[in-house]
N, C-alpha and C positions, 0 to 999 in steps of 0.2 A: 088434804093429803099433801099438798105443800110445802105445807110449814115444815112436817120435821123432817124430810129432804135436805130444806134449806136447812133446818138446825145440824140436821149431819155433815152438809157441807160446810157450814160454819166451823163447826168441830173440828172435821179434817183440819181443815187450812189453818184454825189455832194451834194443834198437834207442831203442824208442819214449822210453823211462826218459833215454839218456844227451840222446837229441837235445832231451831238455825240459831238462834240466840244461844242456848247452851253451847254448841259448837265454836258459835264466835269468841264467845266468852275462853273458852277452853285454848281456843288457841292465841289468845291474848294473853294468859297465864302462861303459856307454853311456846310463845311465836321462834326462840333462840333453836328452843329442841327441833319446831317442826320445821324452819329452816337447816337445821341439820339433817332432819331426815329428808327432805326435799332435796338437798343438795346429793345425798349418797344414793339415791334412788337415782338421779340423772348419770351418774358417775355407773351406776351398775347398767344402766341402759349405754351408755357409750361401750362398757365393757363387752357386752357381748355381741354390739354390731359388730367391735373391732378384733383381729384375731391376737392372739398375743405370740406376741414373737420370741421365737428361740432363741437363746444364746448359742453363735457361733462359737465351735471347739477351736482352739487356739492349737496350732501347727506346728508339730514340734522336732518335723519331719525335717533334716539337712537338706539346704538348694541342690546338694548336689545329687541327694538320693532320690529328692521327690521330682525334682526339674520340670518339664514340661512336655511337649508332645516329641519333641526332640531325645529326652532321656527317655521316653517312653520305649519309643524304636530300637533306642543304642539298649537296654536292658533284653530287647525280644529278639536281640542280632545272638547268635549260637557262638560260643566259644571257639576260635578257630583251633583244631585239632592237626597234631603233625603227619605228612605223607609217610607211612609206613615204606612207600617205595622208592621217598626221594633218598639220593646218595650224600652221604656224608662229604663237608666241603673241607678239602684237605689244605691246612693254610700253608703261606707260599713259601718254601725255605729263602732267608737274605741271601743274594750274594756278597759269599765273604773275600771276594776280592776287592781293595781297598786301595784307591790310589796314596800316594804318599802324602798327599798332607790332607788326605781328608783321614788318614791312621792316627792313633794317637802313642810316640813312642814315649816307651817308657825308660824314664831316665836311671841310667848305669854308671858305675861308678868305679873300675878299678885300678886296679895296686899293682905299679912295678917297679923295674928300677930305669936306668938311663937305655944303657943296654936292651934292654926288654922293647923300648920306645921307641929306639932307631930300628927295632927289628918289624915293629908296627908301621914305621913309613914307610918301610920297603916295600912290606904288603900292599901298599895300593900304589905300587908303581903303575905309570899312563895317566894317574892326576896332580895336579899338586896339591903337597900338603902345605897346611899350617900347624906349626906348633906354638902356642900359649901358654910362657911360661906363666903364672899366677901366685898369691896365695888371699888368701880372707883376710891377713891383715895387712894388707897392700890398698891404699885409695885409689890411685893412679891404676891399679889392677883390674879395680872394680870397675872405675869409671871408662876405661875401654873394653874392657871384656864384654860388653854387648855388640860391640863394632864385630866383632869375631862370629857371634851367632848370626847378624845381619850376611855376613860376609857368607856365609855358608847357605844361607836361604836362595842369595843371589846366584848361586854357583852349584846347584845340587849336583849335578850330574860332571863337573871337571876338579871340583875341588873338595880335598876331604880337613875339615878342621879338628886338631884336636887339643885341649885345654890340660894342663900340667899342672897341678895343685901340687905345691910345695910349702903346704902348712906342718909337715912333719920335723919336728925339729932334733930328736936322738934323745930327750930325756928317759929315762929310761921306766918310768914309771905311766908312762904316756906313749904309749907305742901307735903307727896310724891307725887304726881303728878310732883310738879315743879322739881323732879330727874328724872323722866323716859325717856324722854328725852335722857339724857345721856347716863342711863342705857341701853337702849333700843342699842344704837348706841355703848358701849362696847360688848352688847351679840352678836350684827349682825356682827360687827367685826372679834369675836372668832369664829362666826358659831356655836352658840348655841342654834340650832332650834331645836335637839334632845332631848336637855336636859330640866326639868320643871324649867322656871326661877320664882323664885317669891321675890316680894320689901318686907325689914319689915314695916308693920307701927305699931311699936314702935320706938324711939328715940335710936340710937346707945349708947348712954353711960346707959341707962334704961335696954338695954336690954343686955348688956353685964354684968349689977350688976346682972339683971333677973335668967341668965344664967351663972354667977361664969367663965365668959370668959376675961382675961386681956388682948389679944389683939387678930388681924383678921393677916395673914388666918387662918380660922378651920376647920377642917372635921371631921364632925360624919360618923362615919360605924354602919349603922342597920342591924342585922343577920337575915333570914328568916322568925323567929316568932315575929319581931319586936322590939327587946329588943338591948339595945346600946352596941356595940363588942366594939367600940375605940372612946376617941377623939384625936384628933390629931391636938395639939397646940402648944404656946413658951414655954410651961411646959414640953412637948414633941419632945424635936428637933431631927431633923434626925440623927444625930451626934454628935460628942463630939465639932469638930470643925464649924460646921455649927447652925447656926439660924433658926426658923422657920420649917415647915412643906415639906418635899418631897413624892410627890405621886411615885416618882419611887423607893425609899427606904421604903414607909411605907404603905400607904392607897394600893396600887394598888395590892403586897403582899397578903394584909391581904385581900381583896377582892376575888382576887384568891384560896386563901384555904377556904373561905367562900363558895363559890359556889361549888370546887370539892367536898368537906364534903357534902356538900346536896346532891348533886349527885349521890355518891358512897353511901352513903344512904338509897338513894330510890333504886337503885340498887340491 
């Protein structure tokens, strides 16, 4: 009863013997493949221990819009809304009182004759006047005719200045209007908005015989009660070695002791 026990167990274990051999054989033919499939079996087992991860959405939200816990707050703050009951703020009217040189005057230009001009000194009798004879094509005219603006800034309130343009010459197809112009753009020049500018209309050479004047620049000084203190012409030069008129040597001087006399005066 033994024996064919054993013979079946023999059998088995033969069975068992070729089917290991086939097997080995088989993957000896195939060792590349079952390395491959050995490999994607370990790769599917990693795969499903590990979770797989999401792609993050890329943000495309402005810093300014999305911000942080801070913008969060300022978006949940309410629109502030106007007091139906607060009063309307009524803005401040300027005052248009204006001291004198913080005003801006605007400069004036007119026309008269000799006559018409002494009738103008008279008007401001209690100061003195100055009169400056000029014209535009005078250099010597030009180059002290700022002396005359200074002169009146220093003096607002005793002295009244006023400038003579005598570029009208009697052609007759050129009457003054057709100078002012000019004139107008040498006073804005020098900044003579302070001072009264007025054109002759008379004829330069007319009015120099009128007036016993041989040439320009001139300056009349008017004393307080109107009456002529100085002219000051080429008959009068500042100097022995110089030509012509200086306001810093002569007119400005004499203007000065004009006004403190009055002064000391009244005093």
């Amino acid at each position: 009863m033994l024996q064919p026990r054993r013979h079946g167990l023999t059998s088995h274990i033969l069975q068992m013997t070729m089917a290991l051999t086939t097997l080995t054989d088989g993957l000896e033919m195939n060792r590349y493949r079952g390395w491959q499939l050995a490999m994607t079996f370990v790769i599917c087992l990693a795969g499903c221990n590990r979770p797989a991860e999401q792609s993050k959405p890329i943000n495309t939200t402005p810093a300014s819009a999305a911000g942080g816990p801070g913008a969060a707050q300022a978006s949940e703050k309410p629109t502030p809304q106007p007091d139906a009951t607060a009063k309307p703020v009524t803005p401040a009217i300027p005052d248009k009182t204006e001291s004198p040189e913080s005003s801006n005057t605007k400069l004036d230009l007119k026309e008269m004759g000799w006559e018409q001009l002494q009738e103008l000194v008279a008007s401001h009798k209690g100061k003195v006047v100055v009169v400056d004879v000029w014209s535009t094509a005078c250099e010597p005219c030009l180059r002290e005719f700022p002396r005359l603006v200074e002169l009146q800034k220093r003096h607002p309130n005793d002295v009244v200045c006023i400038s003579f343009d005598c570029d009208f010459a009697g052609v007759k197809n050129k009457p003054v209007g057709y100078y002012r112009e000019r004139v107008m753009k040498a006073l804005t020049e020098m900044k003579a908005e302070t001072v009264i500018n007025v054109m002759s209309t008379l004829a330069a050479d007319e009015l120099f015989l009128k007036i016993d004047l041989d040439s320009i620049p001139a300056v009349y000084v008017y004393d307080q009660q109107g009456k002529l203190a100085k002219r000051f012409d080429n008959r009068t030069p500042a100097s022995e070695t110089e030509e012509g008129i200086s306001y810093e040597l002569q007119i400005d001087p004499l203007v000065a002791k004009l006004v403190t006399v009055d002064k000391v005066e009244k005093n």
